[in-house]
Wavefront OBJ file of the C-alpha trace (Angstrom):
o trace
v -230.083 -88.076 102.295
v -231.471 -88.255 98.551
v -229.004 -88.029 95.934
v -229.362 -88.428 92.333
v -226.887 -90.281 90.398
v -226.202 -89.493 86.849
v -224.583 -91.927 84.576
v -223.638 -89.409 81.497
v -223.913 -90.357 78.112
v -224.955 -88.390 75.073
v -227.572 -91.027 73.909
v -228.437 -92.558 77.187
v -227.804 -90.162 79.969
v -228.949 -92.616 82.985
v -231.213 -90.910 86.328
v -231.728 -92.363 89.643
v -232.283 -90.804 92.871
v -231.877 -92.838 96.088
v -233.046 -91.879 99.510
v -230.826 -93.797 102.202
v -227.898 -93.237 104.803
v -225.334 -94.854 106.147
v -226.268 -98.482 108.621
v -230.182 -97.618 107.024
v -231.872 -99.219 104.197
v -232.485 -97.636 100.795
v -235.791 -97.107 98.710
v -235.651 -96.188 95.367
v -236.904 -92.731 94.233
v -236.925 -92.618 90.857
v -235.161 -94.012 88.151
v -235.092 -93.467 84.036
v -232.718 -92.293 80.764
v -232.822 -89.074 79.180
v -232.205 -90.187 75.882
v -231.429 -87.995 72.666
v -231.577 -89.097 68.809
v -228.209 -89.595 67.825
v -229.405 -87.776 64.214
v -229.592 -84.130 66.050
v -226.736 -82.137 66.394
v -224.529 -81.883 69.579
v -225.658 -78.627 70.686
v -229.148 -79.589 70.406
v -228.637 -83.024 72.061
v -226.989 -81.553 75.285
v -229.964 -78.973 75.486
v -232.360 -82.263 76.137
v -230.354 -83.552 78.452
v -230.202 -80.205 80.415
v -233.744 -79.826 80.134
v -233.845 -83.446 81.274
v -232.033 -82.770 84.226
v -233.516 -79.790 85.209
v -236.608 -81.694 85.350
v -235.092 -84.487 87.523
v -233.913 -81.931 89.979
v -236.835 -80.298 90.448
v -238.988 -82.847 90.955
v -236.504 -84.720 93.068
v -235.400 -82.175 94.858
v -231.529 -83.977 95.677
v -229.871 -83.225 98.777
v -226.722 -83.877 96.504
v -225.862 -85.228 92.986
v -223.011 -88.037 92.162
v -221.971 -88.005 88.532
v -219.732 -91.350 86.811
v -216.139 -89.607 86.122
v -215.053 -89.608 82.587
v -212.624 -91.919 82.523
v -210.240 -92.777 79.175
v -211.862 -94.881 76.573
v -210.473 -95.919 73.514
v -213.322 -94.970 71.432
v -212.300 -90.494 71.884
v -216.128 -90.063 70.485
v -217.348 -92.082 72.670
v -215.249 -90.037 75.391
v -215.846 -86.784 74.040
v -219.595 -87.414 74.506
v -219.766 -88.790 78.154
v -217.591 -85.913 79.074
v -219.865 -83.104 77.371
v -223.077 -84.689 78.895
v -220.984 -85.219 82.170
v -220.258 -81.191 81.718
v -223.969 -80.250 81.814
v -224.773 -82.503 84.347
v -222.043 -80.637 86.809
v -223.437 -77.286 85.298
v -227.221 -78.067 86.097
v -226.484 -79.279 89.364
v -224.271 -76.248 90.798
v -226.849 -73.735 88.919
v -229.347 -75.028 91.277
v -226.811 -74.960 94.588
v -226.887 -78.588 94.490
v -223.536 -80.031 95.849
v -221.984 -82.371 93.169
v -219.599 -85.334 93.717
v -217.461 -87.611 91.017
v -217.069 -91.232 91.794
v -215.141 -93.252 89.259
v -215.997 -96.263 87.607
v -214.277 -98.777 90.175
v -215.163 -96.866 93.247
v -219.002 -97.227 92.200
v -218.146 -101.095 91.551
v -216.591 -101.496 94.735
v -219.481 -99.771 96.709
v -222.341 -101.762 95.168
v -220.710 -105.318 94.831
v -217.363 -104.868 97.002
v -215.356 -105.458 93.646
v -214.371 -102.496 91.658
v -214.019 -105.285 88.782
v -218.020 -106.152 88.586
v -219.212 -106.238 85.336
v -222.531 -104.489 84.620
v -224.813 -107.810 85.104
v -223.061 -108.005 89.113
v -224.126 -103.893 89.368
v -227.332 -104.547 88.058
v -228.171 -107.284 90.621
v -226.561 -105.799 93.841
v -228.567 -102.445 92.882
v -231.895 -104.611 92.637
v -231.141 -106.586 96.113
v -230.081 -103.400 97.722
v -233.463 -101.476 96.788
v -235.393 -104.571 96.835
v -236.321 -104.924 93.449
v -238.259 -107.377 91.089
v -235.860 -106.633 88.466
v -232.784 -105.034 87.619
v -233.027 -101.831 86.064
v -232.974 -101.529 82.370
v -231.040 -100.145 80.251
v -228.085 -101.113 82.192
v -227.352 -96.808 82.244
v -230.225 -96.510 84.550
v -228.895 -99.064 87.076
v -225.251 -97.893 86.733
v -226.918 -93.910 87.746
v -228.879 -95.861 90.829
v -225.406 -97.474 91.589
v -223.965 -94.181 91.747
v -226.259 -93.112 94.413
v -225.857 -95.788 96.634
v -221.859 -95.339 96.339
v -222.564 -91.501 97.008
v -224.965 -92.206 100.329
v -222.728 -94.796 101.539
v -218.874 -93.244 100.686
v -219.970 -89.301 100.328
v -221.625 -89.349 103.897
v -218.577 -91.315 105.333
v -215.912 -88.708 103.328
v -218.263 -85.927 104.141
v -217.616 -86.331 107.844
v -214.037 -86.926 107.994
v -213.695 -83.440 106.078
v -215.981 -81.639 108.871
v -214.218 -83.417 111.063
v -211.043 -81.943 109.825
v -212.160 -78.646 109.598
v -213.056 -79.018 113.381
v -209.531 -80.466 114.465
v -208.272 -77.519 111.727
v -210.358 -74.710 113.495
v -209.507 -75.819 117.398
v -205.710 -75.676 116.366
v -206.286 -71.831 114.934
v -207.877 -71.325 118.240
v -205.391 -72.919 120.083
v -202.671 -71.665 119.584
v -203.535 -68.169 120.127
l 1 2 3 4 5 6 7 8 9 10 11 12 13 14 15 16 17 18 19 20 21 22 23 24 25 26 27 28 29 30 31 32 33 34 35 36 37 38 39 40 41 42 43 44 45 46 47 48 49 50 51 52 53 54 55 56 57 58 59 60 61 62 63 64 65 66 67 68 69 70 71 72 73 74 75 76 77 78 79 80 81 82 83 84 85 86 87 88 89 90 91 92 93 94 95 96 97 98 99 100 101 102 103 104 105 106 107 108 109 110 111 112 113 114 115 116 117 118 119 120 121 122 123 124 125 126 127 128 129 130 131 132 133 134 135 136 137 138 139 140 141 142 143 144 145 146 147 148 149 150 151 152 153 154 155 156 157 158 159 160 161 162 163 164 165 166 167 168 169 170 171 172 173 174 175 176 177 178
């Protein structure tokens, strides 16, 4: 499976795309930051991260994309920001067919360093010993987007199969009881 994490942000929008399954080891893909001037308008600052995007997916070709879930900040520009860039990342992705997941903060902590209380140093050094890396990824966006692709490979496969395997139990019951 090769997903591409996206860590959204209006300035630093962090990419990385992770081949890997479940039990198997990963290998890094690609990893980088779409990054915008913080001088341009809005409007014109989400187009360059679409574009950015688009590029990402086509080159990458995903099998599925995991996007950070705006959570509350205290800073509501901040917020209003992640969640516009986290908007065009969701748009991009089902424009192209591309099955999209959310995975919160914690549950991305949790994955990587099995603490959902890891602070971004911890991320960054789980996600270099779990791709076998020289160094951690930097900015820290890039290796929080790489983190998000490990949590989607190792907790998307694992929820993806209990929902087909509800489905199955869902369908034999329909059939069943006729």
């Amino acid at each position: 499976m090769r997903v591409l994490g996206i860590d959204p942000g209006l300035t630093r929008c962090g990419i990385g795309v992770v081949d890997g399954d479940v039990g198997q080891p990963l290998t890094l893909v690609g990893v980088g930051v779409v990054r915008t001037a913080s001088d341009l308008p809005v409007a014109q600052r989400l187009v360059a991260i679409e574009a950015g995007l688009e590029e990402w997916i086509e080159r990458c070709r995903p099998d599925a994309v995991a996007v950070e879930r705006v959570f509350s900040q205290h800073n509501v520009r901040t917020v209003m920001g992640t969640a516009q860039a986290s908007g065009i990342a969701l748009v991009v992705a089902a424009r192209r067919g591309v099955p999209v997941a959310l995975h919160t903060p914690s549950e991305v902590k949790a994955a990587v360093s099995g603490s959902g209380r890891a602070d971004k140093a911890q991320v960054g050094a789980m996600v270099t010993r779990l791709l076998r890396l020289d160094a951690p990824p930097s900015p820290a966006d890039a290796a929080d987007a790489l983190a998000l692709a490990i949590c989607h490979i190792w907790r998307g496969s694992a929820l993806a199969r209990i929902e087909a395997a509800q489905q199955k139990a869902l369908a034999v019951a329909r059939g069943g009881a006729r």
